[in-house]
C-alpha positions in Angstrom: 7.7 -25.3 2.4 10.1 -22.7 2.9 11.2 -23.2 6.4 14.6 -24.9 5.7 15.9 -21.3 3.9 14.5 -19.2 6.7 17.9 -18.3 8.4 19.6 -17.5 4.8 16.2 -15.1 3.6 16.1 -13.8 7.1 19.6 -12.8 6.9 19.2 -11.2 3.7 16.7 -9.3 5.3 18.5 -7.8 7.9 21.4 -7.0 5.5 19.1 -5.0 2.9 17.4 -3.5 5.8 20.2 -1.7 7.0 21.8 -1.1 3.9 18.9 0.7 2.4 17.2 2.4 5.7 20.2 2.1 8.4 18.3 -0.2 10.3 19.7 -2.9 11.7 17.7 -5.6 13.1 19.5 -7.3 16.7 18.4 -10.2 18.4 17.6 -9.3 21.9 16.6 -12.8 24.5 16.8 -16.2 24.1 13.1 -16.0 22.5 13.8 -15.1 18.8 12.9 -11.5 19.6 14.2 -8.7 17.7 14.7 -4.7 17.8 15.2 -2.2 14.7 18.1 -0.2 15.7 19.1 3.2 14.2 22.1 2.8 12.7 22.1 6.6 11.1 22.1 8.2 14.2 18.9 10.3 12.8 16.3 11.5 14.8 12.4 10.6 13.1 13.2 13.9 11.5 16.2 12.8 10.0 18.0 14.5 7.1 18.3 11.1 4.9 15.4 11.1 2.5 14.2 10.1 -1.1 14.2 12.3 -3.8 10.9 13.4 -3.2 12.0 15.0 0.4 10.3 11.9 2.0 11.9 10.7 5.2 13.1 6.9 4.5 12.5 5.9 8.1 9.2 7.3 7.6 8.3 4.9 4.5 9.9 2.1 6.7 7.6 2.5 9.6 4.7 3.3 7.2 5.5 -0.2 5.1 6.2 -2.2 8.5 2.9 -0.6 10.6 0.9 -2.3 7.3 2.4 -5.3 7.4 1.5 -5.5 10.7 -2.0 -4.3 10.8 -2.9 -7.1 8.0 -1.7 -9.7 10.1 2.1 -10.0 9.6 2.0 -10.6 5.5 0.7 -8.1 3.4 0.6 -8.6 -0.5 3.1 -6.1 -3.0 0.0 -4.7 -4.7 -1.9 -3.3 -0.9 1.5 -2.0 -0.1 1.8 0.2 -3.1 -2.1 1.0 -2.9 -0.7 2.5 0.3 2.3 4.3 -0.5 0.2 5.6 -3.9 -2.4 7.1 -1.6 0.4 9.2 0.2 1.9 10.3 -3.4 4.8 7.8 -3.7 4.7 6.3 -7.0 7.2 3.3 -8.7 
């Protein structure tokens, strides 16, 4: 249904990725494969964090690792059920 706006929701994406995490996302091959590269120059135990004292990157692997594990799509309301059972609230 949606596959002729891919490329412009993809990009989109990878722009507010990096913007909000400094993560870009490159293409790497001639297979569509991709790689999250740091753009902050932080270490996992970077200084860039929420106003709770929670690493971003942190939230971003957490939020990506789910995503995986329920099979590449993972609904709003699991996510947060997630992030509220490690104390991050809306």
């Amino acid at each position: 249904r949606y596959m002729g706006c891919f490329p412009m929701i993809f990009r989109k994406a990878r722009e507010f990725i990096e913007i909000l995490f400094g993560i870009s996302l490159r293409e790497v091959g001639p297979e569509d494969s991709y790689v999250f590269v740091n753009t902050l120059d932080l270490s996992c135990e970077g200084s860039v964090s929420d106003e709770q004292g929670v690493p971003q990157n942190r939230l971003l692997i957490l939020i990506l690792s789910v995503i995986f594990i329920e099979g590449n799509c993972a609904s709003e309301e699991f996510i947060w059920e997630v992030l509220n059972a490690i104390g991050v609230y809306a």
